[in-house]
Phi, psi and omega in degrees: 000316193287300180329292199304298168293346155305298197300298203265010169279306182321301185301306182302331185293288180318303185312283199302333185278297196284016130265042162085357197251161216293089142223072136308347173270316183313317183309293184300308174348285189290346207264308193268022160254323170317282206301318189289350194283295166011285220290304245275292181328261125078298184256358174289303187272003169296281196340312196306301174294328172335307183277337171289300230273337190286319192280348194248281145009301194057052184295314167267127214243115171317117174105021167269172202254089127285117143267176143316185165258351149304319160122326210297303210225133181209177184151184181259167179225110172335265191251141161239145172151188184281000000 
């Protein structure tokens, strides 16, 4: 499937340069909305599984004692859920 849509970017690709229109700019375009969309996904979706594997895991119970590993931020823990 991945082949068929490759095969018909290429042709819509072909097809827009001989009627004339520039694309290297559509290319450069699409290449640099790729890296920023990336960047933006990147820490959104660490956050998510982070968050699946603690909810799912349960390392922590309400009314245990946590800190950081630094040392900076510490506390009870209230509520676990979503």
């Amino acid at each position: 499937q991945i082949a068929k849509v490759a095969v018909v970017v290429i042709a819509v690709l072909l097809c827009l340069q001989h009627v004339g229109v520039n694309v290297s700019r559509i290319l450069a375009v699409t290449g640099l909305s790729g890296v920023a969309f990336s960047f933006l996904l990147g820490d959104f979706l660490a956050n998510l599984f982070g968050g699946c594997v603690l909810y799912l895991t349960q390392p922590f119970a309400q009314g245990d004692w946590v800190q950081t590993p630094d040392g900076k931020i510490d506390g009870w823990i209230q509520t676990v859920g979503w």
